[in-house]
Each structure stands twice: as structure tokens, then as C-alpha cells.
C-alpha positions as CSV (number, residue, x, y, z in Angstrom):
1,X,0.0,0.0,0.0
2,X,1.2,3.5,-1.0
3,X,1.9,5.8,1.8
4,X,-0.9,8.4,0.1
5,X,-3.3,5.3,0.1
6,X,-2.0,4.8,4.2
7,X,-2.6,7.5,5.0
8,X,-6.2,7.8,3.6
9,X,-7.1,4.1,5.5
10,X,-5.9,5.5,8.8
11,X,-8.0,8.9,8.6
12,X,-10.7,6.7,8.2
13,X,-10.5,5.0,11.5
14,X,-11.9,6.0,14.6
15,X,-9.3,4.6,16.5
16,X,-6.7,7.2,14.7
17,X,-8.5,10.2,15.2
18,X,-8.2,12.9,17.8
19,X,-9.8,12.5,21.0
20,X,-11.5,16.4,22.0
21,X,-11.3,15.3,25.6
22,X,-7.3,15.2,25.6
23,X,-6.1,17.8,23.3
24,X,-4.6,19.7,26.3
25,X,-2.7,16.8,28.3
26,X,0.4,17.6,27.5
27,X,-0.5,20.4,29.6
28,X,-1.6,19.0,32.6
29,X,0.3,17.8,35.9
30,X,0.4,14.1,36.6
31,X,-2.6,13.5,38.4
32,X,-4.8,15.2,36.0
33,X,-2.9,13.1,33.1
34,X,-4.1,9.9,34.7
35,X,-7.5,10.9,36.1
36,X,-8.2,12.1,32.1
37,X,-7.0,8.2,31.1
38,X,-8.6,6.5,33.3
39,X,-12.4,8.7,32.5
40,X,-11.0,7.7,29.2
41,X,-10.9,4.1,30.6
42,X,-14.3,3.8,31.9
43,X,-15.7,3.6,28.7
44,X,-14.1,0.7,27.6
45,X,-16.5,-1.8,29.5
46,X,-19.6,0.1,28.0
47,X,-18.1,-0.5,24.5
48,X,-17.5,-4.1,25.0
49,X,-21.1,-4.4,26.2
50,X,-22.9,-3.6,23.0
51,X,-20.8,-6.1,21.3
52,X,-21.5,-9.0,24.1
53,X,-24.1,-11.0,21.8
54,X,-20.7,-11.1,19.3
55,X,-19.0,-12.3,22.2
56,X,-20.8,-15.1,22.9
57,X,-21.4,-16.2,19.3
58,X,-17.3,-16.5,19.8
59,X,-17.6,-18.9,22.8
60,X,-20.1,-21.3,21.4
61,X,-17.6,-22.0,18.4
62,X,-14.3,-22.3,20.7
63,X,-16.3,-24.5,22.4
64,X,-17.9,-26.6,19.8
65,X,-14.3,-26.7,18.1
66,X,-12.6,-27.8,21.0
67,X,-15.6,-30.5,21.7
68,X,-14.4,-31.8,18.6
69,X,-10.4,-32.0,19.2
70,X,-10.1,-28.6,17.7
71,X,-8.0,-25.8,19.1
72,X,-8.2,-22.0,19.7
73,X,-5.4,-19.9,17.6
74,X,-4.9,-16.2,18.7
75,X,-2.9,-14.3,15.7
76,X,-2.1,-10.7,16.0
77,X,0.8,-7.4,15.7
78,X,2.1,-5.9,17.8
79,X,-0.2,-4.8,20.9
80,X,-2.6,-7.4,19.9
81,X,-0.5,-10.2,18.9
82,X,1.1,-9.9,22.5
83,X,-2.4,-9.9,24.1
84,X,-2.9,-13.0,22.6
85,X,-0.2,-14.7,23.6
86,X,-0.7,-13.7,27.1
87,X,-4.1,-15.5,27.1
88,X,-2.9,-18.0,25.7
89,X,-0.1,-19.3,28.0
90,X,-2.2,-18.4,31.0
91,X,-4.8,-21.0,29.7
92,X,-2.4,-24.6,31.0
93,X,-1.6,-23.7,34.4
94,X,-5.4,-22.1,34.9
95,X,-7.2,-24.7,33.1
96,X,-4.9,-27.9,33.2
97,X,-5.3,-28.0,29.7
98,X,-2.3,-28.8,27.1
99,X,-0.3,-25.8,25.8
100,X,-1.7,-26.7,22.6
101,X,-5.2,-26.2,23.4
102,X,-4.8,-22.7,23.0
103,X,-2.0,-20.9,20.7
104,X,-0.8,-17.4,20.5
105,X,0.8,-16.5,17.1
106,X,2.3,-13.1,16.9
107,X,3.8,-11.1,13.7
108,X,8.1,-11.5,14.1
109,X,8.0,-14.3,16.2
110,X,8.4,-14.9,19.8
111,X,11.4,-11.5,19.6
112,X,8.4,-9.9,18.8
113,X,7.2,-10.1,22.7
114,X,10.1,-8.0,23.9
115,X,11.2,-6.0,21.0
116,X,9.0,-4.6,18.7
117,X,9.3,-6.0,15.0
118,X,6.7,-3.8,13.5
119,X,7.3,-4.1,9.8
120,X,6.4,-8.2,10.1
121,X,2.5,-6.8,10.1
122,X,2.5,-5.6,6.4
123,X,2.8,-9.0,4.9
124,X,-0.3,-10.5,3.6
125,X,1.4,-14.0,3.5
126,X,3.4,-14.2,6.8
127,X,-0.2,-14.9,8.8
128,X,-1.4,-18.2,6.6
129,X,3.0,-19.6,6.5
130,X,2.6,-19.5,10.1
131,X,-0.9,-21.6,10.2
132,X,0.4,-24.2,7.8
133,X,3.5,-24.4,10.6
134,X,1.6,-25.3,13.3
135,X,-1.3,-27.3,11.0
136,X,-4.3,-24.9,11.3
137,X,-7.0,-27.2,10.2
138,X,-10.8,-27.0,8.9
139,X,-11.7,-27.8,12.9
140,X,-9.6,-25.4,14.7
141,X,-10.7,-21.5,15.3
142,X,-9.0,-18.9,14.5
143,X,-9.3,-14.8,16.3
144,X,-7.6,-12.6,14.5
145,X,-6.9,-9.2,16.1
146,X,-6.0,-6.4,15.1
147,X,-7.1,-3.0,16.9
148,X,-7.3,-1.2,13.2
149,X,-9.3,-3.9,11.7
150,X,-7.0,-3.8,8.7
151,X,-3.6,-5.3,9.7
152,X,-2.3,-7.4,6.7
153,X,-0.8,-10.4,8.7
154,X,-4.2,-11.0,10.3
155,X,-5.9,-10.1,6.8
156,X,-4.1,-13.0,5.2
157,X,-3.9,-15.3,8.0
158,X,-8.2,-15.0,8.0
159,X,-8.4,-15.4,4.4
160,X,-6.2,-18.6,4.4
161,X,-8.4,-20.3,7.5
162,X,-11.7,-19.2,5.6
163,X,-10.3,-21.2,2.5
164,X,-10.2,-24.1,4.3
165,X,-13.4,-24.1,6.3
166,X,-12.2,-23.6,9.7
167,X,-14.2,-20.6,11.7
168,X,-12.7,-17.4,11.7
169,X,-13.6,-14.5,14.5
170,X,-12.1,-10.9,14.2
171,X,-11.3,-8.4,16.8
172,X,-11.1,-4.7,15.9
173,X,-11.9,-1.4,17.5
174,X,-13.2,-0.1,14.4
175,X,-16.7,-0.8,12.6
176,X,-17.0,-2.4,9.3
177,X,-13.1,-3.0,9.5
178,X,-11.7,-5.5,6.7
179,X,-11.1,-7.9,9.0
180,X,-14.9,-7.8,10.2
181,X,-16.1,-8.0,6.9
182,X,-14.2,-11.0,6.1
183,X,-14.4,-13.1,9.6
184,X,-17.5,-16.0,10.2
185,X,-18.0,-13.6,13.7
186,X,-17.4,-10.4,14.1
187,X,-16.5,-8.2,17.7
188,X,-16.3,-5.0,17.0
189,X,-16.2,-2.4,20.3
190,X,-16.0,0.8,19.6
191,X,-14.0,2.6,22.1
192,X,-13.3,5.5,20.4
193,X,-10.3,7.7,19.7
194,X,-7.5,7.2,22.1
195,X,-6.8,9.6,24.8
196,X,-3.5,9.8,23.2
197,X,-4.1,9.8,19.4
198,X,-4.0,6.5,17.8
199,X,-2.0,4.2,20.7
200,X,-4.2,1.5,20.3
201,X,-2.3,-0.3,23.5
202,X,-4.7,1.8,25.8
203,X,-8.3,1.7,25.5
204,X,-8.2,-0.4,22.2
205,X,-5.8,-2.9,24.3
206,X,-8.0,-3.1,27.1
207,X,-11.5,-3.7,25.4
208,X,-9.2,-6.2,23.3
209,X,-7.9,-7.9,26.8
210,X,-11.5,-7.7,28.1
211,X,-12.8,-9.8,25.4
212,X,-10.0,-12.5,25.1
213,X,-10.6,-13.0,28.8
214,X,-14.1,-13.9,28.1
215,X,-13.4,-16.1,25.3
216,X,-11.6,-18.5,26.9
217,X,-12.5,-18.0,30.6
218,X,-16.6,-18.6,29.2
219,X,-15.6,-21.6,27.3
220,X,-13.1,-23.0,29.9
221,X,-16.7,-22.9,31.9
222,X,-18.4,-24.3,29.3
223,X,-16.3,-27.7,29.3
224,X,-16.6,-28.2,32.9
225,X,-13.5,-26.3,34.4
226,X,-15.1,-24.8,37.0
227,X,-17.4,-26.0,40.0
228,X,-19.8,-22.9,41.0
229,X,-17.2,-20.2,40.4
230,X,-14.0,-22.1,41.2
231,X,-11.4,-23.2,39.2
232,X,-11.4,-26.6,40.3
233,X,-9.2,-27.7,37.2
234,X,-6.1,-25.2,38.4
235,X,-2.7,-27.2,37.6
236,X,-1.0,-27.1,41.0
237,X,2.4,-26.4,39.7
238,X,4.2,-24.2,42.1
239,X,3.7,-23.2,45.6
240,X,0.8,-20.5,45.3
241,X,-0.9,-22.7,43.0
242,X,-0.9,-25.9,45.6
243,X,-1.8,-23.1,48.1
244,X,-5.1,-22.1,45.8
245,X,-6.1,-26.2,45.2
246,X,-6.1,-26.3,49.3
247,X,-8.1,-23.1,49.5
248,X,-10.4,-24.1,46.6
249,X,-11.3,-28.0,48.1
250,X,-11.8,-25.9,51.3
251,X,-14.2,-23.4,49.6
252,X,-16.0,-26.3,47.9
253,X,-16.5,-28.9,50.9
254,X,-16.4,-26.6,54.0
255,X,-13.7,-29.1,55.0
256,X,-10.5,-27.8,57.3
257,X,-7.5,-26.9,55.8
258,X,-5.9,-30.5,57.0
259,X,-8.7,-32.7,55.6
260,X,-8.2,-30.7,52.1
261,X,-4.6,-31.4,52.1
262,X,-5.1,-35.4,52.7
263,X,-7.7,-35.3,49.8
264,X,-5.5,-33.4,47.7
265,X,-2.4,-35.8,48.3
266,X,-4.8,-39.0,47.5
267,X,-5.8,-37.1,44.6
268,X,-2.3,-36.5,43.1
269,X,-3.2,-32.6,43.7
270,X,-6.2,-32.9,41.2
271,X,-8.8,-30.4,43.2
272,X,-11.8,-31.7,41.3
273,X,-11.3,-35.1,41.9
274,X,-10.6,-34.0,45.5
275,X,-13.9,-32.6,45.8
276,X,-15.9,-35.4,44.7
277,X,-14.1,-37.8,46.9
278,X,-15.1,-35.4,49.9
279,X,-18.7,-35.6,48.8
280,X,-19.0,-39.2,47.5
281,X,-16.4,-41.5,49.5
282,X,-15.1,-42.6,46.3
283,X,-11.3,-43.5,45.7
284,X,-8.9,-41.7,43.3
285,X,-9.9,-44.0,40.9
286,X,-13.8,-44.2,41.3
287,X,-13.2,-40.6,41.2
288,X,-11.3,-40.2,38.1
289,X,-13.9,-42.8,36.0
290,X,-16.5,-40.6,37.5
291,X,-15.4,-37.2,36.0
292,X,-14.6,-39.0,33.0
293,X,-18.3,-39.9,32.6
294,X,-19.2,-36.9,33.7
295,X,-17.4,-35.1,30.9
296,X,-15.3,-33.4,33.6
297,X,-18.4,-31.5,34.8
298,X,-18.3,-31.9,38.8
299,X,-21.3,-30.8,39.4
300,X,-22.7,-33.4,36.8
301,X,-20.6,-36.0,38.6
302,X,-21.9,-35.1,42.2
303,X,-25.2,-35.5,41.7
304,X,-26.9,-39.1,42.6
């Protein structure tokens, strides 16, 4: 694209355009700089709101994908590409669920999460070479995001998954993006222009963090990885997270700290088995065959 043509796209945007509410915070002293972002801030949630309907449209395929063996694939520049990476390793050690599950693909490569590589985001081709690498296929889903709505990587990446069938959702800040137009499910919240004119990492960055939270956190809950609102399939890896299985069988059973620990031992640390031994007697084992025909819902399995 031609910088004349680049410059036409971007005035187009409402995420490049000037915010009235900021045009004197360069003159303002440090408090009043971050009491104007954060009134800035507050209107991220209302944005994200109106789109919620999109939202869930997103969660009922993640969830039917990964019903079927399929897997969740975040691909994104810059700001965004990061933000999907972020969900994405957060998803094992939250959900217990392989680091496959859920991949975060991100213009320039894994360099590109400390050092910015920003000219990786203007090829068209880059996107779909780096879904062949990992085998994005018909059953997997793929978000592209991109805060503009017209970032080529994410572009061609969505055209390539489209080709082969698989579902395709976009997330942009700005309506009727290219992206948008060309995705199976569209979110588009529209913040508005940034308090500091086009730095799409703040309020464009957050509505974008808000949403990939809810993808995966609402269809985490959808598979049966959580019991009321605890996340009774936590991987206790580390000490904090065998701290939080203790505190969670506690939470769930009203048992003492010492009665969740023995569960938890006999239960090789798995919280949700754990539970369901405290309410039903059952081994590790019985337990285990339980869930399993339970399809890892705990509530499912409790019940007589």
C-alpha cells in the first residue's frame, strides 16, 4: 500500500483520530494526566457491552471446536499479537489444559514479545505460512486481532483459514473493519479515539484484553472447568498454586485446611477429583472414572 493510500485508510479509523477530551494533556500535571485516562478508561467496559451477543457467538464455536479436538489460535501485531499470547499461556496452568489447546501467534516471532518487530505486520502471507506451521486445520478457530481492523498479517492469515473451512472471528476497534467483513463472527467495540491519538495499547488494548478473557474463561466454563465459580481444574504447579487447590477444596466442601490437604495428596493434587471424593467416599480411581463420565463437569458428577 502506498503511503498516500495509508494514509487515507488510517484517517478513516476511529481509532486514529483525535480525542477532544485530551487535546490539552500535554499540559496537565500528573494526576490530572491519569484521572483524564482512566475517564477515558471507563468507557471501555460500556463498548464491550454492546458487542457482548458477538462475544458469545465467539464462545459457542471455541467450544464446539474444542468438543471436537479442535484448538483456539490467537494471531495478532504488535499490541494485539502480545495480548494473545498472554491468554494463551495463562490457559495450562489455569485450566490444566495442554499448551496446545490454545496458541498465541504473533507477527516476528516470539522477539516480537520483547522487542518490537513492527514491519512483520505488512505482509499478507506471513499470517497463513505460520498456520500451515503449526497445521491450522478446517476444525480449529482462529481470532484474528487487530485493533485497526485492517492489519495485513491478520488479513491473510483470516483469508487462508476461511479457505479451508475452519471458523474465523475478528477483533477490531473499528466498525465495518476489513477484518470484520471478512471473519465468520465479528466483535467489534467501539471505544473511540484514544486519549492519546492513535496508541491503540490503551483503551483499544483493554476492550481487546476484556474480550479475550471472556473467550476463553466462558468456554473453559463451558467444558466443565469450573465447579460454581472455582477453578477446580487449576494445575498445581508451584507453591501459590498448591496453596489455591487447598483453598479451593476448602471453599467447595467446607472441610479444614488438614482434611483438604489429605484429599488433595490421595488425589495427586487434582482439586476436582478431590472434591468429589469429599462428597461421595469414592477412591482416586472411582473418582477419576467418575469425571470421566461426567465429561469433567463436577457438578454433573456429584449429583446421585
Amino acid at each position: 500500500m502506498t503511503n498516500d493510500a495509508l494514509l487515507t485508510a488510517l484517517s478513516h479509523l476511529v481509532s486514529e483520530t483525535r480525542n477532544p477530551d485530551t487535546m490539552d494533556i500535554d499540559l496537565l500535571s500528573s494526576l490530572d494526566i491519569v484521572t483524564r485516562l482512566n475517564q477515558q478508561d471507563k468507557l471501555v467496559p460500556l463498548a464491550v457491552e454492546k458487542v457482548l451477543p458477538d462475544v458469545a457467538k465467539g464462545v459457542e464455536a471455541i467450544t464446539h471446536a474444542f468438543k471436537q479436538g479442535g484448538r483456539l489460535i490467537y494471531l495478532g501485531a504488535g499490541t494485539s499479537g502480545r495480548l494473545g499470547v498472554l491468554d494463551a499461556v495463562e490457559c495450562p496452568p489455569t485450566f490444566s489444559v495442554s499448551d496446545s489447546m490454545v496458541i498465541g501467534l504473533i507477527a516476528g516471532g516470539k522477539d516480537a514479545m520483547f522487542k518490537a518487530q513492527e514491519g512483520a505486520e505488512d505482509s499478507l502471507t506471513l499470517g497463513e505460512q505460520e498456520l500451515t506451521n503449526i497445521e491450522f486445520a478446517t476444525n480449529d478457530v482462529l481470532v484474528g486481532i487487530a485493533a485497526s481492523g485492517r492489519t495485513p498479517y491478520v488479513i491473510g492469515a483470516i483469508d487462508y483459514a476461511n479457505k479451508i473451512g475452519a471458523t474465523t472471528i475478528a477483533i477490531s476497534c473499528n466498525p465495518d473493519s476489513p477484518i470484520a467483513e471478512i471473519a465468520t463472527i465479528a466483535i467489534s467495540p467501539v471505544v473511540g479515539p484514544e486519549a492519546l491519538t492513535g496508541s491503540t495499547r490503551l483503551k483499544s488494548g483493554t476492550a481487546q484484553k476484556l474480550i479475550l478473557n471472556m473467550l476463553t474463561t466462558a468456554s473453559m466454563i463451558r467444558l466443565g472447568k469450573s465447579y460454581e465459580n472455582l477453578m477446580v481444574d487449576v494445575k498445581a504447579t508451584n507453591k501459590k498454586l498448591v496453596a489455591r487447590a487447598i483453598r479451593i477444596v476448602m471453599q467447595a466442601t467446607d472441610c479444614d485446611r488438614t482434611q483438604a490437604e489429605a484429599l488433595l495428596t490421595q488425589s495427586e493434587n487434582n482439586a476436582k477429583a478431590a472434591i468429589l471424593m469429599h462428597f461421595t467416599g469414592m477412591s482416586y480411581a472411582q473418582a477419576k472414572e467418575k469425571l470421566n463420565d461426567s465429561d469433567g463437569f463436577l457438578r454433573r458428577a456429584i449429583e446421585p
